[in-house]
C-alpha positions as CSV (number, residue, x, y, z in Angstrom):
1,X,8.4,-91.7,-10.8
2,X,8.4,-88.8,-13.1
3,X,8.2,-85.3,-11.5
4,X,5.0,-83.6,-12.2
5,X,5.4,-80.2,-14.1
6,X,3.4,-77.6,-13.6
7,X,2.7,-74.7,-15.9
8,X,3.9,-71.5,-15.8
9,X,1.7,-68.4,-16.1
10,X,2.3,-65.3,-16.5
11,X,0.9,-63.1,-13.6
12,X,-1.5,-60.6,-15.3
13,X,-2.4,-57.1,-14.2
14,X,-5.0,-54.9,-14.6
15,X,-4.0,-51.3,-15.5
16,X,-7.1,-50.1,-16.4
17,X,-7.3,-48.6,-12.8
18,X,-4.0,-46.9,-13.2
19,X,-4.7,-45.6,-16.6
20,X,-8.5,-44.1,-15.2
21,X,-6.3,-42.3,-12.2
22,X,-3.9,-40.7,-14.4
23,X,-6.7,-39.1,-16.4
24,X,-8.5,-37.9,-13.8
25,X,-5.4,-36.6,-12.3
26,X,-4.4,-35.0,-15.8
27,X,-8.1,-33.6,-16.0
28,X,-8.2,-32.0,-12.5
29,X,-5.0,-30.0,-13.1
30,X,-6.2,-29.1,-16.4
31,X,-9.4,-27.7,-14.9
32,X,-8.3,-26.3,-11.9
33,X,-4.8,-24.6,-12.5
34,X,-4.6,-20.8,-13.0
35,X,-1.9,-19.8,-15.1
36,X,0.2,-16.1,-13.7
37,X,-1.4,-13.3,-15.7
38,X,1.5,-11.6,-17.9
39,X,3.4,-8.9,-16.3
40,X,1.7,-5.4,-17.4
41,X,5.1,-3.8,-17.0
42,X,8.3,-5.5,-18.8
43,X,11.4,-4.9,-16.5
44,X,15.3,-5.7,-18.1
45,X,16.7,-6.0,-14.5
46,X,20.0,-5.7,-14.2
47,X,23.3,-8.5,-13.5
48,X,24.8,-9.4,-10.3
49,X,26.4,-12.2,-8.8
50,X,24.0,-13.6,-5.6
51,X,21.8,-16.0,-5.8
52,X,19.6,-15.5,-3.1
53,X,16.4,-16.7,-4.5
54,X,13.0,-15.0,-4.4
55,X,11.5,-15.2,-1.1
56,X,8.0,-16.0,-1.0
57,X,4.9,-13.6,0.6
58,X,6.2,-10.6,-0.8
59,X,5.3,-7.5,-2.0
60,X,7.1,-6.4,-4.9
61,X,7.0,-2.8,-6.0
62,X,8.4,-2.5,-9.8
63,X,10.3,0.3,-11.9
64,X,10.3,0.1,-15.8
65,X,12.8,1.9,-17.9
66,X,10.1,4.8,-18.5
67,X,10.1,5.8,-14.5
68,X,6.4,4.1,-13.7
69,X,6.1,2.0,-11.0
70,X,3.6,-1.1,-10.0
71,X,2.8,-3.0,-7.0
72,X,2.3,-6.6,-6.3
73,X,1.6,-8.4,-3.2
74,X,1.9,-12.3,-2.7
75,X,-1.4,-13.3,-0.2
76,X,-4.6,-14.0,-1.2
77,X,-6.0,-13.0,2.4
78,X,-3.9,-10.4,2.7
79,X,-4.8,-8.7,-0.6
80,X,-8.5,-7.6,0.1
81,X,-7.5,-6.3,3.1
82,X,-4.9,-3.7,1.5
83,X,-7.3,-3.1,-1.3
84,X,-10.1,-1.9,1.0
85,X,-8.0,0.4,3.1
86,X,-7.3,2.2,0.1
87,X,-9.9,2.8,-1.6
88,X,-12.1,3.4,1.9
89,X,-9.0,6.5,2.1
90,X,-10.1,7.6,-1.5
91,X,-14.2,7.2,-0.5
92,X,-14.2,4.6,-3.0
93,X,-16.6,1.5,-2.6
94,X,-16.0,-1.9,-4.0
95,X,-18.8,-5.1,-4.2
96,X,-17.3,-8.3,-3.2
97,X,-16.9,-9.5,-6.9
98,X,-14.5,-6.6,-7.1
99,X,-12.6,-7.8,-4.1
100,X,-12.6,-11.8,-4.7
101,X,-10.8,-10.6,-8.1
102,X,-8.1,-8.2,-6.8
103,X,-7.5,-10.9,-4.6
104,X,-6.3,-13.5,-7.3
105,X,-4.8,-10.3,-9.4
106,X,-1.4,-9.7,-10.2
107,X,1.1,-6.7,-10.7
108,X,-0.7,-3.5,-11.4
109,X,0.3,0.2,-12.0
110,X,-2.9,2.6,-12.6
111,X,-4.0,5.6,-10.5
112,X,-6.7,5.2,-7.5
113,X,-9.2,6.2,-9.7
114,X,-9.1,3.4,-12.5
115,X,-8.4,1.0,-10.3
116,X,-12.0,-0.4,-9.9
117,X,-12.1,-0.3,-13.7
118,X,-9.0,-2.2,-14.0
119,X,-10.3,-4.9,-12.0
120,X,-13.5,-5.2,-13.5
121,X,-11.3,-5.5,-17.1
122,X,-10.2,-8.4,-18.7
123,X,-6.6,-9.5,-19.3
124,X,-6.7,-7.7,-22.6
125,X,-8.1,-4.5,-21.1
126,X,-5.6,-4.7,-18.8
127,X,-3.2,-4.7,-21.2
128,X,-4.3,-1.3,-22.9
129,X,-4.4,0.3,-19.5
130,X,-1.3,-0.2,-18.6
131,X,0.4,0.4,-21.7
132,X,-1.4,3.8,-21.5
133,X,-1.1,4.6,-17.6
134,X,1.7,6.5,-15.7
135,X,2.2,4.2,-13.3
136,X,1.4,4.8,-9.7
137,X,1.4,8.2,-8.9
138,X,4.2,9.0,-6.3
139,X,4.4,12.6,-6.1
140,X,5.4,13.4,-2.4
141,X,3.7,16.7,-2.2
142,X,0.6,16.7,-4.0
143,X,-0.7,12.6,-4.6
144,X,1.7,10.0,-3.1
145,X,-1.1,7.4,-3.9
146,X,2.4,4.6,-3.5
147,X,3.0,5.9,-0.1
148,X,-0.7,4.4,0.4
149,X,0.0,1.2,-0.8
150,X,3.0,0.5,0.4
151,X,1.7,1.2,3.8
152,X,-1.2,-0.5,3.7
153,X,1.1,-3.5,2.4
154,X,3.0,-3.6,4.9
155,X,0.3,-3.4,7.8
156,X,-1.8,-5.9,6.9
157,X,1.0,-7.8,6.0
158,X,2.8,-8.5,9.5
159,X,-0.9,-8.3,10.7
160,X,-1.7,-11.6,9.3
161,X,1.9,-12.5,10.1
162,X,1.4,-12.3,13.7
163,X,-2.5,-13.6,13.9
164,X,-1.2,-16.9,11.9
165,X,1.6,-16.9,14.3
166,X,-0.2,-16.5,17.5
167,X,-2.1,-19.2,16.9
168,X,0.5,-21.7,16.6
169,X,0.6,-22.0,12.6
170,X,3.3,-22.4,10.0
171,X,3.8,-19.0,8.8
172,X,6.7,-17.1,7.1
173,X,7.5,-13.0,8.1
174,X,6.6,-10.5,5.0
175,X,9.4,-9.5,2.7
176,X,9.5,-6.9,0.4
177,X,11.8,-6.5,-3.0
178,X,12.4,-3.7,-5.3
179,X,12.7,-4.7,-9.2
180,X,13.8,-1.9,-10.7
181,X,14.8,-1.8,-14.5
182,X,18.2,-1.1,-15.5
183,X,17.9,2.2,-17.2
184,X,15.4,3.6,-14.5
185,X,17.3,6.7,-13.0
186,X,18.9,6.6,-9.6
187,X,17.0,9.3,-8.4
188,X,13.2,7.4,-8.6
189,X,14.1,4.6,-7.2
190,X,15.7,6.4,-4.4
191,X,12.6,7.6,-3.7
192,X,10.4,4.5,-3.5
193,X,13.0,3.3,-0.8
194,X,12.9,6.7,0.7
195,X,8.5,5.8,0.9
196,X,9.3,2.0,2.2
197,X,11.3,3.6,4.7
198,X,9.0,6.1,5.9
199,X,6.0,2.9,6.1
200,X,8.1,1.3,8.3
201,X,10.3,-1.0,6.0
202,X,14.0,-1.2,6.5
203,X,14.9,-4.2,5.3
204,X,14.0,-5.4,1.3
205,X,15.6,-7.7,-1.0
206,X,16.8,-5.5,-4.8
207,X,15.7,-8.6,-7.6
208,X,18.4,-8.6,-10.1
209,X,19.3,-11.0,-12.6
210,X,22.1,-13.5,-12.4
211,X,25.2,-12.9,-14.1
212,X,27.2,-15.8,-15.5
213,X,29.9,-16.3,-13.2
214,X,33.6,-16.0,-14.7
215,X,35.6,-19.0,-15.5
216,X,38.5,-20.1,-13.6
């Protein structure tokens, strides 16, 4: 008796569902991501040898070639906090747009009294100011307006540190790096250490750039 043979189909499947995910995934990022805001201060760091990456929830204070200096801090809880005990020292006051937008900002370098206008500025804005500002003034006599920062930094900082830690969540210590440029003279950025010191940091991380390794 001859064996019956049965056809063979290929088994079919629908990718339309797969294809739909994708571009909703591919939309969603497209809406919602945030690209960094460019650096207002270009810094040629210089070479060394480690390769200790960049730890994260840092503040980073920076030194161009010219002698200015900026601040950064990772933290987007952390950052109001710091801006408001600043500008409450300087009588300053600040709506909450002002502060929901410092809070997402990154590395800036203009006196106390243009930072409210810098905020309120966009990216181009920015820009111009801080082509045309001096940095963060740092004289420790008359205005050490980076003492202020620094300290306030590093306060709220290890304050939100210890509340996330005391209530049993994942959370990584402060850090705090210098990237100075290059060609910035010994003696300035001797003196921003000399002001992390005196807030109460003794331990940062210098960025540098890594230098090619020798062969053989």
């Amino acid at each position: 008796m001859p064996k019956i043979k049965l056809p063979r189909n290929s088994p079919s499947i629908d990718m339309t569902p797969m294809v739909d995910l994708a571009f909703l995934l591919v939309t969603f990022f497209m809406l919602t991501t945030k690209f960094r805001p460019e650096e207002p201060v270009k810094v040629v760091i210089p070479f060394s040898v480690t390769t200790t990456k960049i730890p994260d929830n840092v503040m980073t204070l920076s030194i161009d070639s010219a002698g200015r200096v900026f601040f950064d801090m990772d933290g987007k809880d952390v950052r109001p906090e710091v801006l408001k005990s600043v500008m409450s020292k300087y009588k300053i006051e600040l709506t909450t747009t002002d502060i929901s937008r410092f809070a997402v900002m990154g590395t800036f370098g203009v006196p106390i009294t243009k930072v409210k206008a810098y905020i309120k500025a966009d990216d181009s804005q920015r820009k111009a100011m801080s082509d045309a500002s001096a940095g963060i003034p740092m004289d420790t006599l008359r205005d050490n307006q980076l003492a202020d920062w620094v300290y306030a930094g590093f306060t709220y900082g290890l304050a939100a540190y210890n509340e996330k830690k005391s209530k049993g969540e994942n959370a990584r210590p402060p850090k705090y790096a210098i990237k100075a440029d290059g060609r910035a003279k010994y003696k300035l950025v001797k003196e921003v250490i000399d002001i992390c010191q005196k807030a109460g940091i003794q331990h940062f991380e210098l960025i540098t750039s890594l230098k090619a390794m020798p062969k053989g």
